[in-house]
N, C-alpha and C positions, 0 to 999 in steps of 0.2 A: 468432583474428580473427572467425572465428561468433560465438562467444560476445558477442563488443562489439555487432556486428548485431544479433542477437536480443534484448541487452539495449535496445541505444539504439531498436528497433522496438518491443517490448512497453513502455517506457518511454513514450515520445511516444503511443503510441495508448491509453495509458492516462490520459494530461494529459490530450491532446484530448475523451475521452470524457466525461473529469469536465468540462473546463470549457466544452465543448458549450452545457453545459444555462445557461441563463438563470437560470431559477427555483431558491433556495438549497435548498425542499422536494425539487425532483427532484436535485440533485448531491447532497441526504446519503440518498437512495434507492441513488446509485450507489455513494460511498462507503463505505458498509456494504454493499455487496452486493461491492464491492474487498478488504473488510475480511474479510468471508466466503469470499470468496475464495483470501487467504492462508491463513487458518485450515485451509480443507481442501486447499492443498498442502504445509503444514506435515505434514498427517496422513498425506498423501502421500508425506512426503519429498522435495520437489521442491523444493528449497530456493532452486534459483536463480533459477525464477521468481517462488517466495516472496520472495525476496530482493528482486526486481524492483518489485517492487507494491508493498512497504514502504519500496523506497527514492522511489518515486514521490509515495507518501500524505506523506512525510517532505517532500519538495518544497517549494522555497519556493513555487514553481509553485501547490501546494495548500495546503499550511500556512495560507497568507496569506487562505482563504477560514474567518474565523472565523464567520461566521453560518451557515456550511453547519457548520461543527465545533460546533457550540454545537446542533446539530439531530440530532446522533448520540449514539444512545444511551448510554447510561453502561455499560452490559455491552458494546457494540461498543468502545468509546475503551477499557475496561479490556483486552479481547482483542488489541486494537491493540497495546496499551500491551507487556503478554507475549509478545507476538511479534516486539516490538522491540527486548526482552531479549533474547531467543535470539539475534537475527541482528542480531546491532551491527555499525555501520558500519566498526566498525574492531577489530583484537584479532583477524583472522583465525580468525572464527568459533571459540572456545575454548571457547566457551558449547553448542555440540555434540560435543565431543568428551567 
């Protein structure tokens, strides 16, 4: 039952953060710095919050923000992209084992 908590809090406070911002220059500042963020709990091993944050970027929530995606770089979107290999949505994580 934590676990849902802490997901559905680190979940929303990471929407809201992104779509806070007005300007699409400062949401793909924040974006990639989300993005950066997985990456080094990846290297952590902290897969759940990793989990969290990809599943948030995944969002239709954010998704839907293509001029903010269209502003990220092409090394962050391909990091993204690898990271969402490892921890797919579904297939109970097989890709770490």
């Amino acid at each position: 039952m934590q676990y849902t908590g802490r997901f559905n809090h680190l979940f929303g406070w990471t929407v809201r953060t992104i779509l806070a911002q007005s300007c699409p220059k400062r949401r793909e500042r924040i974006v990639s710095h989300f993005i950066d963020i997985a990456e080094f709990l990846h290297q952590l091993r902290n897969f759940y919050s990793e989990f969290t944050i990809l599943s948030t970027l995944c969002s239709t929530l954010v998704e839907r923000l293509k001029i903010t995606w269209s502003r990220v770089s092409k090394n962050r979107r391909r990091t993204f992209s690898k990271l969402c290999e490892l921890l797919p949505l579904e297939g109970n994580f097989q890709t770490l084992r």
